[in-house]
C-alpha positions as CSV (number, residue, x, y, z in Angstrom):
1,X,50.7,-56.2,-36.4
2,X,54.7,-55.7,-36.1
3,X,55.5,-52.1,-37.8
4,X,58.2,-52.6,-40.8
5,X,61.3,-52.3,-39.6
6,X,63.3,-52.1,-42.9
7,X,64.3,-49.3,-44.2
8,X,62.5,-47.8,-47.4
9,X,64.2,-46.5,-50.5
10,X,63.3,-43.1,-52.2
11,X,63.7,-42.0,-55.0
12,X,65.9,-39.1,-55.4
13,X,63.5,-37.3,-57.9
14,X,60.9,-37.3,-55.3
15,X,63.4,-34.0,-53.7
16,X,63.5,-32.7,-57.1
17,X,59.8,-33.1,-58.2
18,X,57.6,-33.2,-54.7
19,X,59.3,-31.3,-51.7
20,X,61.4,-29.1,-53.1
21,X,58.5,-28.0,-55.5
22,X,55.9,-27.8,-52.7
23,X,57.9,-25.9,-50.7
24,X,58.8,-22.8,-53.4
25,X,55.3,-22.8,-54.4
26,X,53.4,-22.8,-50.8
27,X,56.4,-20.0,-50.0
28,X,55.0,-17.7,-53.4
29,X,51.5,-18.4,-52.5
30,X,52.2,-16.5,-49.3
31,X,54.2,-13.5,-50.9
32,X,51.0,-13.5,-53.2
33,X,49.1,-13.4,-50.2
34,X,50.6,-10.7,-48.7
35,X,50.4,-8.1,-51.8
36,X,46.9,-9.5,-52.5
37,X,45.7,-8.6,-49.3
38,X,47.7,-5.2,-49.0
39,X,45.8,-4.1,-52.5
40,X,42.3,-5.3,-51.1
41,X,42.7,-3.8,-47.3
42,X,40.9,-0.5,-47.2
43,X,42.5,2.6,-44.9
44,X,41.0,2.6,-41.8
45,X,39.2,5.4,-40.2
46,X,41.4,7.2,-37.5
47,X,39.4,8.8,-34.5
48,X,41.6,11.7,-33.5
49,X,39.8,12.1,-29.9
50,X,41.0,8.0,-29.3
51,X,44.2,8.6,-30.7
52,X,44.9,11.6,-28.3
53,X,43.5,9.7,-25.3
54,X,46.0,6.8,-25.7
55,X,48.9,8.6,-26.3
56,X,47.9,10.8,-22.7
57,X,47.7,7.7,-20.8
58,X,50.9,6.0,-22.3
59,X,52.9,9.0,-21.9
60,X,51.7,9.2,-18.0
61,X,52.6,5.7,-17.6
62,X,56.2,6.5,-19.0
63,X,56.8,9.3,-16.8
64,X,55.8,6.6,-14.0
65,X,58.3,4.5,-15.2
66,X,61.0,6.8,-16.0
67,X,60.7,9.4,-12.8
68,X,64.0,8.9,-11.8
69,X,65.9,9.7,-14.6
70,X,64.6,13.1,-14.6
71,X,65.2,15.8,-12.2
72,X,63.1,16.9,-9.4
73,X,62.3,20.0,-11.7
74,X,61.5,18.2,-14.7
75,X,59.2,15.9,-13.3
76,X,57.9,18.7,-11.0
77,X,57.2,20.3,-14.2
78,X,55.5,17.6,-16.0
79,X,53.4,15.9,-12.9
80,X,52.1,19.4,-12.7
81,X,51.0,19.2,-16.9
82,X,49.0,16.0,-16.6
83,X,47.7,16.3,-12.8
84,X,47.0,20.2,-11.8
85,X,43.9,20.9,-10.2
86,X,43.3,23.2,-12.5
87,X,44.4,23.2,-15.9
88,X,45.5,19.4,-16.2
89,X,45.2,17.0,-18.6
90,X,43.8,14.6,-16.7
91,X,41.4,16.9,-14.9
92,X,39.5,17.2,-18.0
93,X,36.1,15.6,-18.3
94,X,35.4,13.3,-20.3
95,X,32.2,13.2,-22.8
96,X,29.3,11.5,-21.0
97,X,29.1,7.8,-21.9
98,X,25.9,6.9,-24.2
99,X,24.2,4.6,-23.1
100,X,22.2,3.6,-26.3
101,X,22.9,0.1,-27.0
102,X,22.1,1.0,-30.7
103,X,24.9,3.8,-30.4
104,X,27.2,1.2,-28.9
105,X,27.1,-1.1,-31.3
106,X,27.4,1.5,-34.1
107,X,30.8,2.1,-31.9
108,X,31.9,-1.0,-31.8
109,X,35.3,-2.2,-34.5
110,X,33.6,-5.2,-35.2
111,X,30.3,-4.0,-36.5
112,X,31.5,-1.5,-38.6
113,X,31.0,-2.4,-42.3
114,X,34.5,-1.3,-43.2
115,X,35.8,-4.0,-41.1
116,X,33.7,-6.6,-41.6
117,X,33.9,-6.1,-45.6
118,X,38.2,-6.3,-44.8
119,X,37.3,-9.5,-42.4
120,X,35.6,-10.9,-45.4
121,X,38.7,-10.1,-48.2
122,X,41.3,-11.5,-45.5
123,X,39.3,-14.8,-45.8
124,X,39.2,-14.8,-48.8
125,X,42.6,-14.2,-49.8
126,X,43.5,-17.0,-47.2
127,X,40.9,-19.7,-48.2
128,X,40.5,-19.4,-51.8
129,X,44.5,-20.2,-52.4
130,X,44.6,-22.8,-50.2
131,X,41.8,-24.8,-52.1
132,X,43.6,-24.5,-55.3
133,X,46.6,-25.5,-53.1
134,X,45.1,-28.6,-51.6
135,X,43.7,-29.4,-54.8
136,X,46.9,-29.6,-56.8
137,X,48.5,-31.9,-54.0
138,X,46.5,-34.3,-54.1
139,X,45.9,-34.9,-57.7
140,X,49.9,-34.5,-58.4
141,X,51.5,-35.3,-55.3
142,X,48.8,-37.9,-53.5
143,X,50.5,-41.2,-52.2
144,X,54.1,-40.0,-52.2
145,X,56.9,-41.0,-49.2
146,X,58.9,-37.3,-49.6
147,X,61.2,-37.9,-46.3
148,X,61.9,-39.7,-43.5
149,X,62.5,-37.7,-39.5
150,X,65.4,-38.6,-38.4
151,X,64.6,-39.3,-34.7
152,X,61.8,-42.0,-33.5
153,X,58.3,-41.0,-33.0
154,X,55.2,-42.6,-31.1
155,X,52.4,-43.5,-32.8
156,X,50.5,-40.5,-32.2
157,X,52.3,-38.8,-34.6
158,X,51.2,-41.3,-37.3
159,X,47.9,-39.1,-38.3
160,X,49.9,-35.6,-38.6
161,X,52.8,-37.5,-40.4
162,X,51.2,-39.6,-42.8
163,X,48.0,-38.1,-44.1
164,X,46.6,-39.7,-47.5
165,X,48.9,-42.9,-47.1
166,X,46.8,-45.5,-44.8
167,X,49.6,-48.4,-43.8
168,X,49.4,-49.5,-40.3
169,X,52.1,-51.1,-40.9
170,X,54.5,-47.8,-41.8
171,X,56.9,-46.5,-39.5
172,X,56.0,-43.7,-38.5
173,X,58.7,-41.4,-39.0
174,X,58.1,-40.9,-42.7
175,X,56.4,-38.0,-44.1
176,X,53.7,-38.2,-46.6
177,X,53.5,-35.1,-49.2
178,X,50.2,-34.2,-47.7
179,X,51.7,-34.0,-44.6
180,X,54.4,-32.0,-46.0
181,X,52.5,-29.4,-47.2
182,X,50.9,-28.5,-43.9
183,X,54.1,-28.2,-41.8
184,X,55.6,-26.1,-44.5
185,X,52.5,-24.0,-44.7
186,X,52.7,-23.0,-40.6
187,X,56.1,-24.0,-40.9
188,X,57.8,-21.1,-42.8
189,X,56.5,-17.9,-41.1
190,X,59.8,-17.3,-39.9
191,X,61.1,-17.1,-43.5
192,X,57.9,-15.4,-44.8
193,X,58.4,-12.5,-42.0
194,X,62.2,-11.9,-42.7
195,X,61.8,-11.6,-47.2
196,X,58.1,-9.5,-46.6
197,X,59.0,-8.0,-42.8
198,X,57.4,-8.1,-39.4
199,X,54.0,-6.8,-40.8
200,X,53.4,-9.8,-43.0
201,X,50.0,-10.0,-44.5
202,X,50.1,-13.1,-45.9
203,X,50.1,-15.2,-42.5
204,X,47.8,-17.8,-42.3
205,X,48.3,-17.8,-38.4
206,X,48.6,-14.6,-38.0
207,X,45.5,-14.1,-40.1
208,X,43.3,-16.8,-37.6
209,X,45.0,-15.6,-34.6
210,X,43.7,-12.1,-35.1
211,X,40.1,-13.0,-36.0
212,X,40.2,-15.1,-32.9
213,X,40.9,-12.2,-30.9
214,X,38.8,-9.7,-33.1
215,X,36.7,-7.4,-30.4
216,X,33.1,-8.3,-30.5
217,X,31.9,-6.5,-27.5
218,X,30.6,-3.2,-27.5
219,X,31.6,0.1,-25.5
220,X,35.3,0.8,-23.9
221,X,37.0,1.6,-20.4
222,X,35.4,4.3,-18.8
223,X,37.8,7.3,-19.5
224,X,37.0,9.2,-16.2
225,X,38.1,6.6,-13.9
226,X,40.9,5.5,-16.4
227,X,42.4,9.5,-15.6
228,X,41.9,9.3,-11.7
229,X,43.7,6.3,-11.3
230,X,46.7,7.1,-13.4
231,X,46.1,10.8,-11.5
232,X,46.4,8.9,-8.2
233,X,49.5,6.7,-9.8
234,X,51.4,10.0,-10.5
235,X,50.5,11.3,-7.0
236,X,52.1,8.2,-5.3
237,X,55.5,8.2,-7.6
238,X,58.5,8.7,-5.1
239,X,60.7,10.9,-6.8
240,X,64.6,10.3,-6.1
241,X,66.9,11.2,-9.2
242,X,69.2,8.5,-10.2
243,X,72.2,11.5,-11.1
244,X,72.4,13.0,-7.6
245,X,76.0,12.9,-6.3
246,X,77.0,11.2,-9.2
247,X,80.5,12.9,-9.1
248,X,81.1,11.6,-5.5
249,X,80.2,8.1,-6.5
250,X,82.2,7.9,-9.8
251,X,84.8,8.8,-7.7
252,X,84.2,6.2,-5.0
253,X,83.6,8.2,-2.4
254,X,80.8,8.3,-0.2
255,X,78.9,11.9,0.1
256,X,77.1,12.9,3.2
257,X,74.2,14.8,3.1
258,X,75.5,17.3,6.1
259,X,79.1,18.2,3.8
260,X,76.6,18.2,0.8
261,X,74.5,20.4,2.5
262,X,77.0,22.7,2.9
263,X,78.9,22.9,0.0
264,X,76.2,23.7,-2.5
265,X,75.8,27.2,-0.4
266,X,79.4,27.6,-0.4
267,X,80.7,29.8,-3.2
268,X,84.2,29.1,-5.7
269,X,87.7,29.9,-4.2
270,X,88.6,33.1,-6.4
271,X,91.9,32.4,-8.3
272,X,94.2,35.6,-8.0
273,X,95.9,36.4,-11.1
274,X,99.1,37.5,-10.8
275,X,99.7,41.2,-12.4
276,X,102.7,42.1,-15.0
277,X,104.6,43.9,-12.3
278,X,105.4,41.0,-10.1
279,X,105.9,38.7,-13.4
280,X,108.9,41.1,-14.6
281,X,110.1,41.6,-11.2
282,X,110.6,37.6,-11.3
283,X,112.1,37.7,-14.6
284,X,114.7,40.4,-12.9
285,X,115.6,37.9,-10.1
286,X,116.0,35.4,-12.4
């Protein structure tokens, strides 16, 4: 069968009355969302030894990464606080690792009742709207031609396009209300992120994306080897500060290390001041 080529009419009303309205309304749903799910989300329990851990290793890893920028003593200085035989941080050890599998699950973030009861009211705030959403479409809104793409399409887009309206015959660059309401609905996160912010809580992709990549294993890295390899990172670091001779190179000149060598031992010319009897004897020859 030949797809129809003619163009169709629409009503102007259907911008007034479908898209325009579908769009405001799926765009307050997520606002609701968002508040919805802020009122229901529970404060999560902050473990203080975890906390202190991360912020050890990511502060290693930016000395690491900014070594050069520092001087020789500074770095010196700080190397010494995180890698000393003695008293450094990283030479502490860590708490033996349990090896209860009942402990490790009581451990792990996705077992923990807290997080499963929050799991459970982020589903909830994302499914229940949408079934009143889908709902309403298609008892107001079912059948309805609410815009036409304009570029061509293949026919594989028919089925994402044109859902509820079942013409072979359509072509398939018009958009079907049903249709409409999904690609607004993953279509205005950009929108929803800059009225609510970057943390919005009323993403439905966000929302699937992070139980997707929940954590459902149990146990962590072992501390002990994570602190001798970023021990053994520090210990390789080749310091060489990024200021030195910055003077001579402003300049444009080129320093060697032999006139360098010997310049930071050699002291300040002394300026002689001249004393008030040889100034008035020069305003007497004068």
């Amino acid at each position: 069968q030949e797809l129809m080529t003619d163009t169709l009419t629409l009503d102007p009303q259907i911008r007034d009355w479908v898209l325009l309205p579908i769009l405001i309304v799926i765009f307050l749903s997520s606002v609701f969302r968002h508040y919805i799910t802020k009122l229901l989300q529970s404060q999560p329990k902050v473990d203080l030894k975890s906390v202190r851990d991360g912020q050890v290793l990511f502060r290693a890893r930016r000395l690491r990464g900014n070594a050069n920028i520092l001087t020789w003593n500074a770095f010196a200085m700080r190397k010494h606080y995180f890698s000393n035989p003695e008293t450094g941080i990283f030479r502490e050890k860590p708490a033996p690792a349990n090896n209860d599998p009942m402990a490790a699950l009581a451990g792990n973030p996705a077992m923990d009742p807290n997080n499963m009861m929050d799991m459970m009211k982020k589903n909830m705030a994302m499914v229940v709207p949408q079934l009143f959403l889908m709902a309403w479409i298609n008892h107001f809104f079912s059948g309805f031609l609410i815009g036409k793409i304009p570029f061509p399409l293949t026919a594989s887009f028919k089925g994402m396009l044109q859902r509820g309206i079942d013409l072979t015959t359509l072509d398939v660059a018009y958009v079907s209300s049903l249709s409409w309401y999904v690609l607004v609905l993953f279509g205005t996160r950009g929108l929803t992120q800059l009225v609510l912010g970057e943390q919005s809580l009323g993403d439905d992709a966000q929302m699937m994306s992070d139980q997707m990549q929940a954590p459902m294993g149990p146990g962590g890295p072992d501390l002990a080897k994570v602190h001798q390899s970023e021990r053994e990172f520090l210990q390789l670091v080749q310091h060489e500060w990024l200021l030195a001779n910055v003077e001579q190179r402003l300049m444009g000149l080129a320093p060697s290390h032999d006139h360098d060598h010997d310049h930071d031992h050699q002291e300040p010319a002394s300026i002689e001041k001249p004393s008030l009897g040889k100034m008035k004897q020069s305003k007497k020859t004068r």
